[in-house]
ROBA-804994 format. One record per residue (C-alpha): residue in three letters; x, y, z; residue number from 1. Coordinates in pm, 1 decimal, padded with zeros to 6 digits. Layout:
<sites>
SITE resn        X        Y        Z resi
SITE  ALA        X        Y        Z  NUM
...
</sites>
This chain:
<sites>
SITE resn        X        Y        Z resi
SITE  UNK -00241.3 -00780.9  01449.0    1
SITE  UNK -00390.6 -00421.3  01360.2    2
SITE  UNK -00592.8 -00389.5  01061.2    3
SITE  UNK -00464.5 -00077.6  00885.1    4
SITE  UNK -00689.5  00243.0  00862.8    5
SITE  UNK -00747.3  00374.3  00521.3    6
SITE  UNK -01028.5  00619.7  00358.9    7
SITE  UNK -01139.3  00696.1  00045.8    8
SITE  UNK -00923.4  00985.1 -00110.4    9
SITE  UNK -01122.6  01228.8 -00379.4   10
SITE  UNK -00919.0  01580.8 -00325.2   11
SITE  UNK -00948.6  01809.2 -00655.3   12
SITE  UNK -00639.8  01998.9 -00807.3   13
SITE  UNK -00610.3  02367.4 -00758.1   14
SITE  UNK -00810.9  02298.6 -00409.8   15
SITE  UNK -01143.5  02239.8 -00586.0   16
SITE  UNK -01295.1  01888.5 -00449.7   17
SITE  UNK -01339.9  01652.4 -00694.9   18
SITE  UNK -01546.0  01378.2 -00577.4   19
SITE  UNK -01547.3  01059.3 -00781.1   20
SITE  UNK -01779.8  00776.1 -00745.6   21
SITE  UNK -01617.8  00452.9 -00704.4   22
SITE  UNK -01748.1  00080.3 -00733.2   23
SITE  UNK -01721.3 -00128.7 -00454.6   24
SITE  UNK -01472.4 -00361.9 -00464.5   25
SITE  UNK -01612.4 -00691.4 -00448.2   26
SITE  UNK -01722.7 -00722.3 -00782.1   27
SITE  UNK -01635.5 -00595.9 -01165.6   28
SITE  UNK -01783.5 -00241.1 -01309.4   29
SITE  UNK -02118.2 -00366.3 -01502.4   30
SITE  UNK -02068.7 -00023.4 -01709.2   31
SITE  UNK -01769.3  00234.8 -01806.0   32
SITE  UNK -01805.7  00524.0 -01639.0   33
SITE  UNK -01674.6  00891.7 -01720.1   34
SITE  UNK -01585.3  00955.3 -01342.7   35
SITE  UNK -01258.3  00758.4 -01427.6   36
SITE  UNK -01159.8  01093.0 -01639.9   37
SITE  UNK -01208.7  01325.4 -01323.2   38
SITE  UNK -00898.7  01510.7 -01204.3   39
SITE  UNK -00818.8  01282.7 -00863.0   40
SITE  UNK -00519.1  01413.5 -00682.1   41
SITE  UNK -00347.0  01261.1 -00328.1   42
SITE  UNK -00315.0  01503.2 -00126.2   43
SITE  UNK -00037.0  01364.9  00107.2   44
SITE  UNK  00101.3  01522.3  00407.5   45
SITE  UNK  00371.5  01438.7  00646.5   46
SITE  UNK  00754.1  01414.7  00460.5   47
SITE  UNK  00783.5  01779.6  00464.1   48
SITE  UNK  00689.8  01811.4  00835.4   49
SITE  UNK  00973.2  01857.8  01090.6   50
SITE  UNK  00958.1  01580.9  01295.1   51
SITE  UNK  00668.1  01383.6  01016.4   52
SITE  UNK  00724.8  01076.6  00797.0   53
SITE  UNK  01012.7  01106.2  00539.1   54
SITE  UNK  00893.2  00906.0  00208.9   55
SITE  UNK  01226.0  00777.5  00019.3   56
SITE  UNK  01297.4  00822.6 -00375.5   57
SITE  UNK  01350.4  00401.8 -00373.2   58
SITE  UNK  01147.8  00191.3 -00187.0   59
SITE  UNK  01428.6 -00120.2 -00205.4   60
SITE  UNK  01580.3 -00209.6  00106.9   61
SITE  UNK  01931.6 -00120.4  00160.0   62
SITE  UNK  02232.1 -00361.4  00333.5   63
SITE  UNK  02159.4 -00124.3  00617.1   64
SITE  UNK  01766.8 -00084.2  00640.6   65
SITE  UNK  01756.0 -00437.5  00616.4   66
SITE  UNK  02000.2 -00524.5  00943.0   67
SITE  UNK  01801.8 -00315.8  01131.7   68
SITE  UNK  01525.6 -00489.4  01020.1   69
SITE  UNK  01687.6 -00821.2  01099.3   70
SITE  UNK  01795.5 -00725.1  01438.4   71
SITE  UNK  01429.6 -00586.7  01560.0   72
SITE  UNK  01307.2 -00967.7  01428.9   73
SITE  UNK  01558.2 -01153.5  01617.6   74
SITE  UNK  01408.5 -01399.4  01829.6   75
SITE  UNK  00994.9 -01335.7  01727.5   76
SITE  UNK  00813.1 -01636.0  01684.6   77
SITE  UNK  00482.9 -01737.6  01555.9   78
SITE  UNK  00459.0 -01544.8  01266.2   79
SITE  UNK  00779.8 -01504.7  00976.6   80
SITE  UNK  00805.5 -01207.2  00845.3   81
SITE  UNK  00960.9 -01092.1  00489.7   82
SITE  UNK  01076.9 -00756.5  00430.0   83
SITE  UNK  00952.4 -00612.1  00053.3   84
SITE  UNK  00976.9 -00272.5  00069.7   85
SITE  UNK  01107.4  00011.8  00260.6   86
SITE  UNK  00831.4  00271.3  00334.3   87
SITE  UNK  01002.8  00564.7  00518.2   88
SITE  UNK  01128.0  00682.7  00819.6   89
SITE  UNK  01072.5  00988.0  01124.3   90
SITE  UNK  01356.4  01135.7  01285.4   91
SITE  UNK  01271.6  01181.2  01636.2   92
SITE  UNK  01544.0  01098.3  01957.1   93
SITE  UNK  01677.5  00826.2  01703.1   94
SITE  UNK  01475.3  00672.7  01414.5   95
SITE  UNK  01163.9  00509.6  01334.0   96
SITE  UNK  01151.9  00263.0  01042.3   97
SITE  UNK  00822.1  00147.1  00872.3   98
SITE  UNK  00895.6 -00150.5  00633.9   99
SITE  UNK  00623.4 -00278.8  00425.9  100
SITE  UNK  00670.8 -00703.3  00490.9  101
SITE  UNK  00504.7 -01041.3  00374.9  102
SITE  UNK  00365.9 -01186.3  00718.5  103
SITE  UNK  00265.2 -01569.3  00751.9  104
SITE  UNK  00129.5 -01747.4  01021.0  105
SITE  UNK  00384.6 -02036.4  01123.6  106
SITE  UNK  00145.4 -02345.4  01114.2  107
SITE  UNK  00074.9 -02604.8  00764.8  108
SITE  UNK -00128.8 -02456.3  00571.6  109
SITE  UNK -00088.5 -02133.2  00674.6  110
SITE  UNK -00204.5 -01793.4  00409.3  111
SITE  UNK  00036.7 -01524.0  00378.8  112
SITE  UNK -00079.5 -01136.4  00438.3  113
SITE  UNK  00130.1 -00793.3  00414.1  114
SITE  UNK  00186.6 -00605.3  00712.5  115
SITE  UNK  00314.6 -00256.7  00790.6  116
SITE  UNK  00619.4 -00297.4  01103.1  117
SITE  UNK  00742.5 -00019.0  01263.2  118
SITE  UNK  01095.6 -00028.4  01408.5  119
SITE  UNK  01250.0  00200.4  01654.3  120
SITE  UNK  01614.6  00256.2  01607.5  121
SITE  UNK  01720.5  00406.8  01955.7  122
SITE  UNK  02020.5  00623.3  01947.1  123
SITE  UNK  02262.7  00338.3  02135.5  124
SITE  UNK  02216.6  00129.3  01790.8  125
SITE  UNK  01991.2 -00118.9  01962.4  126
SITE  UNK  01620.8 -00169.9  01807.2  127
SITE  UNK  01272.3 -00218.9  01914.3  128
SITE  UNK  00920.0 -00313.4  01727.5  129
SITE  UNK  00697.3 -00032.7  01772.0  130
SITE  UNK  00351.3 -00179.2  01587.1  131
SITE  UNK  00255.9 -00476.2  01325.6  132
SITE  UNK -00005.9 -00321.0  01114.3  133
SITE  UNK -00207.2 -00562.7  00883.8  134
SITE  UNK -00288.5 -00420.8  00502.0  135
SITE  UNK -00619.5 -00574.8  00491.4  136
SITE  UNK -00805.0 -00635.0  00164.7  137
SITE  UNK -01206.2 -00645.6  00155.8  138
SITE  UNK -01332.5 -00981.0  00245.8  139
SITE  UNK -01030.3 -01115.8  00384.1  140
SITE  UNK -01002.0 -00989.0  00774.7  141
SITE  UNK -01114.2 -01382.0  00956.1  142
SITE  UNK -00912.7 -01453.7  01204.6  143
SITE  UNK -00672.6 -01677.2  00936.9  144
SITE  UNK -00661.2 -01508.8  00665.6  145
SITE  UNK -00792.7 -01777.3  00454.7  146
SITE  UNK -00938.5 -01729.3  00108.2  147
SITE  UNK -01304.9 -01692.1  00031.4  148
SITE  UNK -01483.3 -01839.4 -00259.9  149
SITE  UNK -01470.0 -01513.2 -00484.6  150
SITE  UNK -01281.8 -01322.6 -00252.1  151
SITE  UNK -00955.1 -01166.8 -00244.0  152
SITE  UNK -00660.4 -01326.4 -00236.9  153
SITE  UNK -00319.7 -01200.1 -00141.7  154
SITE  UNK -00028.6 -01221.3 -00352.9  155
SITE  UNK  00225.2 -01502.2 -00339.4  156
SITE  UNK  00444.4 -01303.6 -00520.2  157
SITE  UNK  00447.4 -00903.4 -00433.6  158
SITE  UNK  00691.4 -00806.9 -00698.0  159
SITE  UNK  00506.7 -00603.9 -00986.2  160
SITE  UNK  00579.8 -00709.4 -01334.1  161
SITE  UNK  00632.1 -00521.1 -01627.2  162
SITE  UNK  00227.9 -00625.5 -01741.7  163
SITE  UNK  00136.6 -00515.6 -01356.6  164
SITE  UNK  00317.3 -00180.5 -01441.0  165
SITE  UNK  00161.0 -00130.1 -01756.0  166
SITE  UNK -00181.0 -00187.7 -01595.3  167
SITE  UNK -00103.7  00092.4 -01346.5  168
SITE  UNK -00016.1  00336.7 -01606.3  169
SITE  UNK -00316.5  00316.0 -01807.0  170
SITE  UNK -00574.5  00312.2 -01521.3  171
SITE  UNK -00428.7  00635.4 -01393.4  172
SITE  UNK -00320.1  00841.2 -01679.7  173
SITE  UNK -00640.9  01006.5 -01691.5  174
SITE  UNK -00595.8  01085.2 -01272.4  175
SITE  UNK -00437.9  01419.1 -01375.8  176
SITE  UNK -00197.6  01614.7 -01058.5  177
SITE  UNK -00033.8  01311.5 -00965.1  178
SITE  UNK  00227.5  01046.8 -01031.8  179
SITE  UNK  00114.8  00693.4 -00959.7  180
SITE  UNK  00383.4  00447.9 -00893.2  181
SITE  UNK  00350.0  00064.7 -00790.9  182
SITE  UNK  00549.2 -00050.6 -00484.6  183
SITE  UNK  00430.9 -00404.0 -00442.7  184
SITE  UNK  00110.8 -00585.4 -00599.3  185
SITE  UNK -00087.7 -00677.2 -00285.9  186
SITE  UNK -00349.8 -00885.8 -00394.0  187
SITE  UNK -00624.1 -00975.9 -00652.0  188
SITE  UNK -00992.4 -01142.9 -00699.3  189
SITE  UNK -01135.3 -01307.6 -00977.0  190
SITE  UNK -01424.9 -01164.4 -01153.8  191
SITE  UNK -01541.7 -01099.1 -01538.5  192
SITE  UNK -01251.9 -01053.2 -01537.4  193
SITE  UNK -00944.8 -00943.6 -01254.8  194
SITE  UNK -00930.5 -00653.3 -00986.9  195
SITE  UNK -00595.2 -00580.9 -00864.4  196
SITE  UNK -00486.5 -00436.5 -00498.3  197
SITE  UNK -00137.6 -00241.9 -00509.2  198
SITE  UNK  00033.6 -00024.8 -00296.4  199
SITE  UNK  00139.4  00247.5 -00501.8  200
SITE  UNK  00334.5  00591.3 -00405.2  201
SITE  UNK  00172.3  00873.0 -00505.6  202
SITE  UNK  00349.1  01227.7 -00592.7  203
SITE  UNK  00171.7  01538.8 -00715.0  204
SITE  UNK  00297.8  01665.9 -00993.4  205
SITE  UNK  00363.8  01974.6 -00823.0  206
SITE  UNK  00731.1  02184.1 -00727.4  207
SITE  UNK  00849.4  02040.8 -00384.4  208
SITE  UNK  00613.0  01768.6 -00404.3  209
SITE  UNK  00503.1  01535.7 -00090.5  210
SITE  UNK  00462.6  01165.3 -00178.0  211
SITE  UNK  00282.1  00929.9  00039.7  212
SITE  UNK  00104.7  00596.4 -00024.6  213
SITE  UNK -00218.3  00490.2 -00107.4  214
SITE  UNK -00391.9  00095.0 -00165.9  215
SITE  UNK -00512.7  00127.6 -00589.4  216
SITE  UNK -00772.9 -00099.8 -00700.2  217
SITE  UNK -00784.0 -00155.7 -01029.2  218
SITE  UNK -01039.0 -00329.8 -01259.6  219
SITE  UNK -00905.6 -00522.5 -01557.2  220
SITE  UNK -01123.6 -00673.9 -01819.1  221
SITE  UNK -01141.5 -00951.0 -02015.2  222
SITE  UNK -01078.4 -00766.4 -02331.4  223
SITE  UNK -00780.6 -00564.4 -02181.0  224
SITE  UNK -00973.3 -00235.7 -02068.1  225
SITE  UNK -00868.7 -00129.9 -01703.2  226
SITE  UNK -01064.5  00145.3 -01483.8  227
SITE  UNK -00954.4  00225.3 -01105.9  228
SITE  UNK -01212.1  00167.4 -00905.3  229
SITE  UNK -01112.3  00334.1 -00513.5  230
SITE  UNK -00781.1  00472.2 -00348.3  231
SITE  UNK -00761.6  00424.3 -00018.1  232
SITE  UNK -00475.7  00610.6  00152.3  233
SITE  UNK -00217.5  00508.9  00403.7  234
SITE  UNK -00090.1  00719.0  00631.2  235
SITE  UNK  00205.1  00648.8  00799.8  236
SITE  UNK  00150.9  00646.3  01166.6  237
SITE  UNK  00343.0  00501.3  01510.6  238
SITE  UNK  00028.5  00629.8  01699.0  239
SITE  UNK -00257.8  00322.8  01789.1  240
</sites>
């Protein structure tokens, strides 16, 4: 499967570029640094497009989404898939669907991942998989997915908790312009202390705003303290 393209996103309010040094992700911050104050906005494109990506209000699949979903599926082996979230969808001569879903390898033993699947909806009602895009955390992109000894891991569970939440909302209340809101907690590694991978939607907190998606990573210490350390956006895309 495809490992998802991302880049780091740094775009200033009001058009000025803000660029904010982030620390890499495979370990904890040593210090606190004031670039976590720094006006970082996503500048998303795409839902407002005519013929672009449409990003929904609610990101829980609907009875309907979710037999679509069910009848692209039918009959693929080798690898279960679990829907978690709807991402959005592009009108074009019918519909394309883009579902956010737990993936797992079908052998003992086997490590779970999250992967983006696009669905075509054709216009007779029938449905086809366009792509399987992997969400691919640092560290973690061998051929099984299997953990590495102080590596990411990805999340059993991609729900997000009311303490998950909370951890969101005061790494990012200091990321002025935009609205920061977790989808599904993606994955985490043990430091001094925890980082955190989510996939959040992201709004500017502007009139007629654009959302779009991003991967957070967020630091947590062990005395409570929590810094973002990189956004990495996602762009919703059919194209290889």
């Amino acid at each position: 499967m495809k490992n998802i393209t991302s880049k780091l996103i740094a775009l200033g309010l009001t058009g000025a570029l803000a660029v904010v040094s982030f620390t890499a992700c495979s370990k904890a911050k040593e210090t606190t640094a004031e670039t976590t104050s720094d006006t970082v906005v996503e500048k998303m494109s795409g839902n407002k497009r005519v013929g672009g990506w449409s990003v929904p209000q609610d990101t829980k699949i609907t009875e309907e989404e979710l037999k679509i979903f069910n009848k692209a599926i039918e009959g693929l082996t080798g690898v279960g898939y679990e829907p978690v979230a709807y991402l959005g969808s592009q009108v074009v001569a019918g519909t394309n669907h883009c579902f956010l879903c737990k993936s797992t390898v079908i052998y003992p033993g086997a490590t779970n991942r999250y992967t983006l699947v696009y669905i075509y909806e054709k216009l007779d009602g029938t449905e086809e998989i366009l792509k399987f895009e992997d969400v691919t955390l640092p560290g973690t992109a061998d051929a099984d997915g299997a953990p590495i000894a102080g590596g990411w891991n990805y999340a059993e569970d991609p729900s997000v908790d009311d303490n998950i939440k909370a951890v969101v909302d005061k790494a990012t209340e200091k990321l002025l312009g935009a609205e920061y809101e977790p989808v599904a907690y993606i994955g985490s590694q043990v430091v001094a202390g925890i980082n955190h991978a989510l996939l959040c939607r992201i709004t500017a907190v502007t009139p007629d705003a654009e959302s779009g998606y991003a991967l957070v990573y967020i630091y947590e210490d062990l005395n409570g303290g929590v810094e973002v350390l990189e956004i990495n956006e996602i762009t919703l895309s059919i194209d290889a």
